[in-house]
N, C-alpha and C positions, 0 to 999 in steps of 0.2 A: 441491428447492424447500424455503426454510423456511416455519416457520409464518407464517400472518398476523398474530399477534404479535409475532414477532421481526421481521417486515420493516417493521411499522411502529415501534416502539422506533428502529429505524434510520434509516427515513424520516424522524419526528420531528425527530431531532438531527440531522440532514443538513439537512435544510431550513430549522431555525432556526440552526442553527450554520455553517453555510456553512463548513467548516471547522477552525473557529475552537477552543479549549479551553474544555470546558465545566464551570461550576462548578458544578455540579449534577449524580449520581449521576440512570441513568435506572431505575427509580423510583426516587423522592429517598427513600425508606422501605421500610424491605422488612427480613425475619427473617435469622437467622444460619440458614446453609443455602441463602436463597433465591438467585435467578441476578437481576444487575444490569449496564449494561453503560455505561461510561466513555467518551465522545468526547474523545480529547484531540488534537485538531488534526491538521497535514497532516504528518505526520512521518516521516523516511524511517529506515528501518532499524532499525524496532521489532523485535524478535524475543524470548519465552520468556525468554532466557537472559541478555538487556541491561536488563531490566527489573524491576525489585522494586516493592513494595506495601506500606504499612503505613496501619493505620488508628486514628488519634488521639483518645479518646473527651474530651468536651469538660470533662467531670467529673473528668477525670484530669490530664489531659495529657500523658499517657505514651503515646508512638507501640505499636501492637504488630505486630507483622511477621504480613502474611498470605504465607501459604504459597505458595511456587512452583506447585503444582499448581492453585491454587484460581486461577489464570490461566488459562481454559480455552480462549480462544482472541482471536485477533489480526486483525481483520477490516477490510481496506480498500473504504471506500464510494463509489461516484463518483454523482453526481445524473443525471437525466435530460438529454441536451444540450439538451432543449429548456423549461429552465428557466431564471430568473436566476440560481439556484445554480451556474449553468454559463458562462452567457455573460457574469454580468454581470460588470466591472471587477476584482471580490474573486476569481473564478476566476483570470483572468490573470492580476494579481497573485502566487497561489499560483507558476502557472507561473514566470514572472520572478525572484522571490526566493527560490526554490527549485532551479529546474533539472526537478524533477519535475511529473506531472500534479498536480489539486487532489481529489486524493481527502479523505476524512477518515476516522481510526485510531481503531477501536472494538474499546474489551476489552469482552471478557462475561466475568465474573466470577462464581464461583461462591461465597459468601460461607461463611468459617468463624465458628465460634463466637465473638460479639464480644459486649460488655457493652451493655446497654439501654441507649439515651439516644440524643442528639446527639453528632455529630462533624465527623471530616474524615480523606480518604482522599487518600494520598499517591502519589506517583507517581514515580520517578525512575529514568532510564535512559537511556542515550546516545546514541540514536537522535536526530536532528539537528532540528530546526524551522526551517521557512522565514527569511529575513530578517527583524527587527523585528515579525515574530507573538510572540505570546505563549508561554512554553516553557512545557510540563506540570512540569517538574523544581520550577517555582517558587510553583506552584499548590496551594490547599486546596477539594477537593473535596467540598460536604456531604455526607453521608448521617446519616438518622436509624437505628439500632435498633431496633423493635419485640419488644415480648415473644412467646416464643415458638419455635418452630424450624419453620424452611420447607423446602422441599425444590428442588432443582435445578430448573431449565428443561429438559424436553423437546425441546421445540419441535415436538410431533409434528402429523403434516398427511397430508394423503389426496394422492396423488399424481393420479387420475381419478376420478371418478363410480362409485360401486359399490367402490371398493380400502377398503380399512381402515387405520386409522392407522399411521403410520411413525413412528420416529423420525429427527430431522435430526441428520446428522453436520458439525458445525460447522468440520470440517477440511475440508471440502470448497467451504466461502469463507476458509480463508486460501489464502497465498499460497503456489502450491510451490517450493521449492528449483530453482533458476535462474544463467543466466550474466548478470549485469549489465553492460551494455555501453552506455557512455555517458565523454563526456569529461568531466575537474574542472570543474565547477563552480564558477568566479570570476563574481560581480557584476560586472555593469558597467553603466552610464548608457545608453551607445551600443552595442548588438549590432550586431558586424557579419553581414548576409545574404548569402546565397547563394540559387542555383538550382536547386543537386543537393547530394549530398552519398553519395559511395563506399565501404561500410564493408565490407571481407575480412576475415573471422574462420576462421585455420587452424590445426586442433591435428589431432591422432590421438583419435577417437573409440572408446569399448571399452564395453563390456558387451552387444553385440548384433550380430546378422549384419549385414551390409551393405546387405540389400533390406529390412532393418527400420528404417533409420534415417529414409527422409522420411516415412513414415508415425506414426513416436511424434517425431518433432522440430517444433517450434512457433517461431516467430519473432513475438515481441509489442511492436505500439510503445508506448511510453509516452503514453495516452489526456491528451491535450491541450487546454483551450480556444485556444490560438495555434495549433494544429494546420491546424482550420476556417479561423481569418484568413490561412493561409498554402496556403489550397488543397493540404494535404500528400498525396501519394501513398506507399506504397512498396512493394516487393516483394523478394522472394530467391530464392536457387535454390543450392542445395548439388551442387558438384561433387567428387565425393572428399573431400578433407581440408577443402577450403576453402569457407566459405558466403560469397557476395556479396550484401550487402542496401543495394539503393537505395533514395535516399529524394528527392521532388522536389518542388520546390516551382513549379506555374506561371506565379507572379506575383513569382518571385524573394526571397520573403520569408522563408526559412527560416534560425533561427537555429542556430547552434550546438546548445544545449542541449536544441533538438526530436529529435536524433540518439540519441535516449535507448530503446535495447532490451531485450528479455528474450527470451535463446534455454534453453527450457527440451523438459524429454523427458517422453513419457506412461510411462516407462519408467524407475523410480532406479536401474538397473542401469546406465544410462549416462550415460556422464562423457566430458571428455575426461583422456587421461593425462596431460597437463602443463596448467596455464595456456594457454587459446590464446592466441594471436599477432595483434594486431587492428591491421590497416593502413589508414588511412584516404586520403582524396581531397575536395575542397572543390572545386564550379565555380561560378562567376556564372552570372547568369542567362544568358551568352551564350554558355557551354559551357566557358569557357577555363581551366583551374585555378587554384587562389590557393589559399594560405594558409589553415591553419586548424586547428584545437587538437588535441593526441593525444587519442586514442581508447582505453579500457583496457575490458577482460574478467573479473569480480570472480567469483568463486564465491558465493553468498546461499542462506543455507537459516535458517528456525525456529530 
């Protein structure tokens, strides 16, 4: 559990941001040292190592590179489903021009030593943005300097009644290191749907016994608002080498792009030893098969 601090800082910019890339640093003022944290929109494939930071002080204009480390962590937020932040039009959207759910990607930043004043905090990294959204690459983020030196966020909090304070490990809302399983993603006007949709993912899994695998392996669909309008079901079942995950739509309405998984393990000992092998299946809604886009297995970590 984080603080109720941190959970509202997040809510905050979830709620007004829907989102969306925000030009405004959350708190818009805060010391060198203090922890700050950046909404910048629905973006797929932020990670550590894709991303730098530099902060422009307005008196200068000379960018200064914050630190790799001072990246502290990489946090995707999804709203309540029973919000408009969810269901309304700006959700699905996210879905549609993306491929992915509508989450929105928040740094927490721990801020190093920067000069007093006014600025703007940069952002650049390759991680991809929806269709026609707004990219973070191209964005100047305020933040003011205050004098002084702050110190890191905690974030600590009482886990029950009677506990004593904890502190939160902020690694524990990113994301962990996973198999992405999902087909390319092409726009298109007209999606074609389906009824079901058959997805076999088969490799040689290692790092653990064999009656240890369905207990640390997880199958995650990609949390959708088109999900809901398409009545989506799914489930799986691992036999030996090969996992079968259905996904069904009862009103025939499933696109493509809803096919969107993450098969990850409670376990980073386990892997598979090659790339698996991902075979797919498309049926109408009348059971019959057709046509319909490759399916690929990506490896994704921090």
């Amino acid at each position: 559990m984080l603080s109720r601090g941190f959970v509202f800082i997040l809510f905050v910019s979830l709620f007004l941001l829907q989102a969306c890339v925000a030009l405004q640093s959350f708190p818009t003022v805060a010391r060198s040292g203090d922890t700050i944290t950046l909404a910048v929109g629905s973006v797929e494939g932020m990670t550590k190592t894709n991303t730098t930071l530099t902060y422009t002080p307005d008196s200068t204009g000379v960018p200064i590179p914050i630190p790799a480390s001072s990246l502290r962590a990489i946090v995707p937020i999804y709203p309540d489903k029973r919000t408009n932040a969810w269901i309304s039009s700006s959700a699905t959207l996210v879905d549609e021009l993306s491929g992915h759910g509508s989450w929105l990607t928040v740094l927490v930043i721990d801020l190093p030593v920067l000069p007093e004043g006014s600025g703007v905090i940069n952002v650049q990294t390759t991680a991809v943005s929806p269709l026609n959204a707004s990219n973070i690459n191209d964005e100047n983020i305020s933040l003011e300097i205050l004098p002084g030196t702050g110190t890191p966020a905690t974030f600590d909090y009482k886990a029950f009644a009677g506990a004593g304070p904890q502190t939160s490990s902020l690694s524990d809302v990113e994301v962990l290191p996973h198999y992405l399983i999902k087909p390319d993603y092409v726009f298109t006007s007209s999606w074609p749907t389906y009824g079901a949709i058959e997805i076999k993912v088969t490799g040689t899994l290692t790092g653990a016994s064999e009656s240890v695998y369905n207990n640390a392996m997880y199958v995650v669909l990609d949390d959708k608002d088109t999900n809901i309008l398409s009545h989506l079901q799914m489930d799986w079942v691992r036999n030996g080498n090969t996992t079968t995950i259905n996904i069904v739509s009862t009103n025939g309405s499933l696109k493509s792009y809803q096919a969107r998984l993450s098969m990850l393990f409670t376990q980073s000992s386990i892997i598979y030893s090659s790339p698996p092998i991902v075979t797919v299946k498309y049926f109408d809604i009348n059971g019959l098969e057709v046509a319909g886009p490759v399916i690929k297995a990506t490896y994704v970590t921090n």
